[in-house]
Backbone as CSV, one residue per row, in Angstrom:
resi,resn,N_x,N_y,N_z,CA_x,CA_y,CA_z,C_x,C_y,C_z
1,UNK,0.855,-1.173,0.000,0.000,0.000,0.000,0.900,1.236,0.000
2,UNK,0.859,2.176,-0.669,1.441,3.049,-1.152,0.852,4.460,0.290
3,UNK,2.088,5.218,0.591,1.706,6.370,1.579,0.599,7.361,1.409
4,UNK,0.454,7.511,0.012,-0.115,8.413,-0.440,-1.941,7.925,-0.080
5,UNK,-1.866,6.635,-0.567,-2.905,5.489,-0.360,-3.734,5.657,1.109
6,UNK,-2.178,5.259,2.032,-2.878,5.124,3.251,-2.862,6.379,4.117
7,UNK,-2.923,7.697,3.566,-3.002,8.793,4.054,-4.048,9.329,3.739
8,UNK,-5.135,9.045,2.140,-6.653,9.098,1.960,-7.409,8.361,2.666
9,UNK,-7.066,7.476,3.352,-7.812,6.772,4.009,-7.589,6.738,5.350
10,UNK,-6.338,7.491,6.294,-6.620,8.203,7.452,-7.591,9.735,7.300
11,UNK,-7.250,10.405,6.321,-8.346,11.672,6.072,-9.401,11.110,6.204
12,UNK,-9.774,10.208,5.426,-11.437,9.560,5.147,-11.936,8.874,6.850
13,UNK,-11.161,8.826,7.458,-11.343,7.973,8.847,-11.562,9.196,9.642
14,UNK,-10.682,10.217,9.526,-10.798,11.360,10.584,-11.772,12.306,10.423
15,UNK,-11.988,12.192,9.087,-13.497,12.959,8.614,-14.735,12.163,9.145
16,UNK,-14.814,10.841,8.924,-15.444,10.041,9.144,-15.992,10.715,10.702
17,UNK,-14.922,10.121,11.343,-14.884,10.744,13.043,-15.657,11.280,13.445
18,UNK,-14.672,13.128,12.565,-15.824,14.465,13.012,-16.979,14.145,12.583
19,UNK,-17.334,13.618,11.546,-18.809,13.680,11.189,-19.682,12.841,12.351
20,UNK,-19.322,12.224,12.604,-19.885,10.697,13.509,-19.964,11.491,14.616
21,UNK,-18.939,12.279,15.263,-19.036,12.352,16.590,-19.984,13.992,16.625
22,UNK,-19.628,14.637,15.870,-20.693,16.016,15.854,-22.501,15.476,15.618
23,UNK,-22.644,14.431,14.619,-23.458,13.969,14.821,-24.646,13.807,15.917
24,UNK,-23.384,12.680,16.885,-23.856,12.047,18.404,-24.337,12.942,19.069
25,UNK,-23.282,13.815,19.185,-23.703,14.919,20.164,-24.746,15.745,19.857
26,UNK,-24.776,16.197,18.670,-25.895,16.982,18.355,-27.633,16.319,18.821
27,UNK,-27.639,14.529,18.340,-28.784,14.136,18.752,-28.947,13.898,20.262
28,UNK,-27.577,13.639,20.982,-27.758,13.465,21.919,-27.922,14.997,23.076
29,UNK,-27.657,15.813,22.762,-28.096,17.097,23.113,-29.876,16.942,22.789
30,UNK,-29.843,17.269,21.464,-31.431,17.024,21.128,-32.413,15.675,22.001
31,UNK,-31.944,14.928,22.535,-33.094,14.024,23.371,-32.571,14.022,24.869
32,UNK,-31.354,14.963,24.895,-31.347,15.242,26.370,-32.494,16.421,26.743
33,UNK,-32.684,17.322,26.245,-33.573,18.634,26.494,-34.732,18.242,26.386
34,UNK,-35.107,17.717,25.147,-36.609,17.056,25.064,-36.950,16.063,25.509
35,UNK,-36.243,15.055,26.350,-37.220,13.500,26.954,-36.447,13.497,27.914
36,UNK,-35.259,13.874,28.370,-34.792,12.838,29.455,-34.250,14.354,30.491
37,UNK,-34.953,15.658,30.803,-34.515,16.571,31.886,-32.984,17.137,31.930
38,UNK,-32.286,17.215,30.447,-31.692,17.698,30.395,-30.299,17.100,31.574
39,UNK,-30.364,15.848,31.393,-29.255,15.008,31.929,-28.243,14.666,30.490
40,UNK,-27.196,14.540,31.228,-26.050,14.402,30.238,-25.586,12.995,29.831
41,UNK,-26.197,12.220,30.134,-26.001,10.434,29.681,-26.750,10.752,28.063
42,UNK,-27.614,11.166,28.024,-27.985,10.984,26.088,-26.571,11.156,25.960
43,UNK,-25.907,12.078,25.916,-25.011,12.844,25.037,-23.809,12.139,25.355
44,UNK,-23.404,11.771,26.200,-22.843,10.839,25.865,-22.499,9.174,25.341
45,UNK,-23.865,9.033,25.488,-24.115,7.724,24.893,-23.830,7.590,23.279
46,UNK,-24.669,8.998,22.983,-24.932,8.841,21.406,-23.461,9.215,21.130
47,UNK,-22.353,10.316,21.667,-21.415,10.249,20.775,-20.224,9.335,21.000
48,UNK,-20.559,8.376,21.860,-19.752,7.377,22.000,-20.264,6.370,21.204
49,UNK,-21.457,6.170,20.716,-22.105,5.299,19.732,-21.428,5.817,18.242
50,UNK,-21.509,7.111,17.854,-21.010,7.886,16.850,-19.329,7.830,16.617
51,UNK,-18.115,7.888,17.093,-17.645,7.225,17.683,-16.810,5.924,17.635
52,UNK,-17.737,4.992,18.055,-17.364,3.810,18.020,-17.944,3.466,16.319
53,UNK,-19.053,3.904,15.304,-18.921,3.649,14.584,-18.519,3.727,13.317
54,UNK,-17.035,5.410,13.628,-16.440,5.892,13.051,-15.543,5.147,13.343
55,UNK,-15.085,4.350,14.114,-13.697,2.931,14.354,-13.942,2.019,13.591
56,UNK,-15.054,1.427,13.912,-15.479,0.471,12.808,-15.086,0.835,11.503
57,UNK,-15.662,1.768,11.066,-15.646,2.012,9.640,-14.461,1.856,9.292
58,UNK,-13.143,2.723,9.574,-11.988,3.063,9.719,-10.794,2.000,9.944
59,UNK,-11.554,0.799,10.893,-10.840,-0.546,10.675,-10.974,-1.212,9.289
60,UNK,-12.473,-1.845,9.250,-12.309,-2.222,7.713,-12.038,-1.467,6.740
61,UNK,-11.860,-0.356,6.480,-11.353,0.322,5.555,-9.632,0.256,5.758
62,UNK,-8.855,0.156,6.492,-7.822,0.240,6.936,-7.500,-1.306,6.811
63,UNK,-8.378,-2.544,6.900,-7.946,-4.004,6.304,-8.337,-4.319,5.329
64,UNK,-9.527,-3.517,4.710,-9.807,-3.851,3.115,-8.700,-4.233,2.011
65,UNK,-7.420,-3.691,2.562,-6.140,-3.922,1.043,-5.556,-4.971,1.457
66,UNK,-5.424,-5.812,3.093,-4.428,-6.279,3.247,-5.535,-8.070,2.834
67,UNK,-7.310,-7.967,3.312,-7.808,-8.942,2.903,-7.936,-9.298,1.822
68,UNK,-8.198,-8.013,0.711,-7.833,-8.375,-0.628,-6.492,-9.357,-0.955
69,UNK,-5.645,-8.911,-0.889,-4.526,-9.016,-1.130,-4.256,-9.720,-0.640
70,UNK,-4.603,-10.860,0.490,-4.817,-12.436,1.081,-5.506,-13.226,0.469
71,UNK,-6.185,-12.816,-0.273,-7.532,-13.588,-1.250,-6.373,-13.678,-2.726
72,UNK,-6.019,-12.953,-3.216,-5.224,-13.366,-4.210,-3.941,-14.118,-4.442
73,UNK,-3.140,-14.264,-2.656,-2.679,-14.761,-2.572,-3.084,-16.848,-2.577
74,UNK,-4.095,-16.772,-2.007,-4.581,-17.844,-1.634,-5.152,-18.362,-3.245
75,UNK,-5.514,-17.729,-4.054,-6.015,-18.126,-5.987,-4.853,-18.825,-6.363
C-alpha cells in the first residue's frame, strides 16, 4: 500500500470521526432537552455510539487492502 494510499484513508477515517461524533452529540443534546430533563447520559451515549462507529468504519477500511490481497494470494 502506497503512503499516499494510506493517508486518503486516514483523512477519510478522521473525517469520518468528526462527522460521527458532531453527529452524536448533536442528537444526543437534542433528546437530552426534550425526553430525558436535560441530563447528560444521552449525550454521551450517542457520541460514544457515533464514535465507536467511526472505528469500525476506519478498521475495515484500513484491512480492506491487506484482505484483498490475502484472497489473491490464496487463488
Amino acid at each position: 500500500m502506497s503512503e499516499q494510499e494510506l493517508g486518503k484513508k486516514w483523512d477519510r477515517c478522521l473525517a469520518d470521526g468528526a462527522i460521527k461524533l458532531g453527529t452524536g452529540l448533536g442528537l444526543g443534546v437534542v433528546l437530552s432537552v426534550l425526553f430525558f430533563k436535560r441530563h447528560t447520559w444521552p449525550i454521551s451515549v450517542s457520541a460514544g455510539a457515533g464514535l465507536g462507529m467511526a472505528y469500525a468504519n476506519c478498521q475495515n477500511d484500513l484491512r480492506s487492502h491487506f484482505m484483498q490481497h490475502r484472497r489473491e494470494k490464496e487463488q
